[in-house]
Structure formats: C-alpha cells, structure tokens
N, C-alpha and C positions, 0 to 999 in steps of 0.2 A: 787790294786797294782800289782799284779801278772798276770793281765789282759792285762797289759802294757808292764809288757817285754814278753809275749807270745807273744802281736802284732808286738813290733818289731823284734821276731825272725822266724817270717813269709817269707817274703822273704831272708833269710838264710836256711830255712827247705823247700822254695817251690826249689832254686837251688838243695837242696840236691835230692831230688824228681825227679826233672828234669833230673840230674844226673846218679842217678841209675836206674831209667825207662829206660832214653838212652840207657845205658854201655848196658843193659840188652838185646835191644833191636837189637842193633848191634852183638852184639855176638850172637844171631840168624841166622843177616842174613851172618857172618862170617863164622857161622857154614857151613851153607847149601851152600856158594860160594867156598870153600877150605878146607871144609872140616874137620877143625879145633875142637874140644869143642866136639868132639864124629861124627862130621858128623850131617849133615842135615836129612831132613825125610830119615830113614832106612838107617840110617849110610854113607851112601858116599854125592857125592857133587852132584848140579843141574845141569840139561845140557847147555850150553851155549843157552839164548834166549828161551831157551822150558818155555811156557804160560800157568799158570800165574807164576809157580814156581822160576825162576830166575830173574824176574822181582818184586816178595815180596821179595825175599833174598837182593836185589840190593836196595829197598826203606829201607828193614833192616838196612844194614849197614848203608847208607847212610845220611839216616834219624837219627835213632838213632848217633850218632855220631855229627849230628849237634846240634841234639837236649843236647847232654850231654854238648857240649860244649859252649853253646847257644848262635847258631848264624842260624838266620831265624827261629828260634823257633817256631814261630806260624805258618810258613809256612809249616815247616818241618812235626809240630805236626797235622798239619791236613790232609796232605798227609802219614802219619806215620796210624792215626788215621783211615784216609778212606778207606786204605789197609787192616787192620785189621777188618774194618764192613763186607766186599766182604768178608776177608777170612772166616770169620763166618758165612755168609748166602749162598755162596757161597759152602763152601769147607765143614761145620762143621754142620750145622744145616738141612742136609736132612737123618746126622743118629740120627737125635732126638730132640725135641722140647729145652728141656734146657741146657747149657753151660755139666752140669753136667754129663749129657746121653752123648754129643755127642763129649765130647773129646774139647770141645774149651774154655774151661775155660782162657788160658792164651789169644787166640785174644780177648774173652771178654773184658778181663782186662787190654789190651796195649788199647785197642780200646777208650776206657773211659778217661784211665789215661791221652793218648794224648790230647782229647778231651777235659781235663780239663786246660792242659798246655795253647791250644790254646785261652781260654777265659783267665786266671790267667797269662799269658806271662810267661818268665824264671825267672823271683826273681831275686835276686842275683848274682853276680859271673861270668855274662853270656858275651860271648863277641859282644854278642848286644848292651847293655849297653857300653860295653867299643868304639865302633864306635859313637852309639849316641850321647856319651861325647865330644867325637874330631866334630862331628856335630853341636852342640850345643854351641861351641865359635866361630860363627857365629854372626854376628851383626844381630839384632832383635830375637835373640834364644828366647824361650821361659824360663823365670826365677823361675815360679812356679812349688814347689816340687811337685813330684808325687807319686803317692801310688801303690801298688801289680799292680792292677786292670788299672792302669793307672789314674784314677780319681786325681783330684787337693785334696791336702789333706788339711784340716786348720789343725793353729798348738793347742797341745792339750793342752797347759795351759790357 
C-alpha cells in the first residue's frame, strides 16, 4: 500500500528535483555573469565571451532556468549536463584523480543530476507538459496515459 502512493508522488518529487537542481544551477551562472550571490570564480564577474568561462556561466543561467521551469527539459539537461562533464575533465580533474582531490565535486554532481533529468523528463509541474496539453487536442492526439519515463502505463487495479 505505501508502495502506491510513493509511486504516485514520483513525478511531484522528480519536479521538485528538477526544480531545485535548476534554481541551483542558475544562480551559478547568475553569479559569475553579475556578479550577484558572492561573485563568480574569486569574487567578481566573467569577461564578456572570455572561453569557456562566460560561455559555462551563460548555459548556467540559461539552462538552469529552463530546466527549473521545465521547458526543453531534456534539451536543456543535456546541454546543462555536457557543460558540466568538460568542466570536470576539462577544468577539474588534471589537479587530481577524484571529485574529492580536485575541487569538482559540485560539476560531478550537476553533471549526473542533469543526466538523469534527461532520461526521467521534468515530472510534474513543468511547462512542457502544459504545451504538450494545448498539443494534444489535436484530432488523432494520442489518448494513452503516460508514465515518469514516458512509457504507456496499464492501469493498476
């Protein structure tokens, strides 16, 4: 019993997920574009176009931002997602074999989370969904409920 309402508060807890990854994720690249939330790497803002630094701060904001609000979700999260693998292998891991050593624990962890958004979609809440809707009363729409994942769900009684 208890199995069944966890499943249904799946896509309400994957939005929320989505959500605060985003928020989180923007205010990054907020940071480092204006300076905002303490300032960017060593306190001030990035230079306008200087590569790759205002260019991660721009998919920051950007991305995060779509992603909290979900819209292009999977797109967002994997361009959010792919920023963050470069920044780590790239930026973080030639002072040291793990997240730990080398100071990248957070790209780790956007890197993944996004990565996970983009197989699991936005959940809930997103305004993906709310376009999909106004799409979907469309003559031959598709009438089969769907699941997190997207998969056809049967129903469970």
């Amino acid at each position: 019993m208890p199995e069944r309402a966890l499943d249904r508060a799946v896509p309400f807890v994957l939005a929320l997920f989505r959500i605060v990854v985003g928020l989180l994720f923007a205010a990054h690249g907020a940071a480092a574009l204006f300076g905002v939330f303490g300032g960017g790497p060593k306190g001030g803002t990035v230079a306008f176009g200087m590569w790759p630094s205002w260019y991660a701060a721009v998919i920051q904001l950007v991305g995060g931002l779509l992603v909290a609000f979900g819209l292009g979700t999977r797109i967002a999260a994997l361009l959010a997602s792919g920023s963050m693998a470069y920044a780590y292998f790239v930026v973080h891991q030639p002072d040291g074999l793990l997240p730990l050593q080398n100071k990248g624990e957070p790209a780790a962890m956007f890197c993944w989370a996004f990565l996970l958004l983009v197989f699991t979609g936005p959940g809930a809440l997103a305004l993906d969904g709310l376009f999909r809707k106004r799409s979907g009363d469309a003559p031959g729409a598709e009438a089969e409920p769907r699941g997190v994942l997207g998969a056809v769900q049967a129903n469970p009684e």
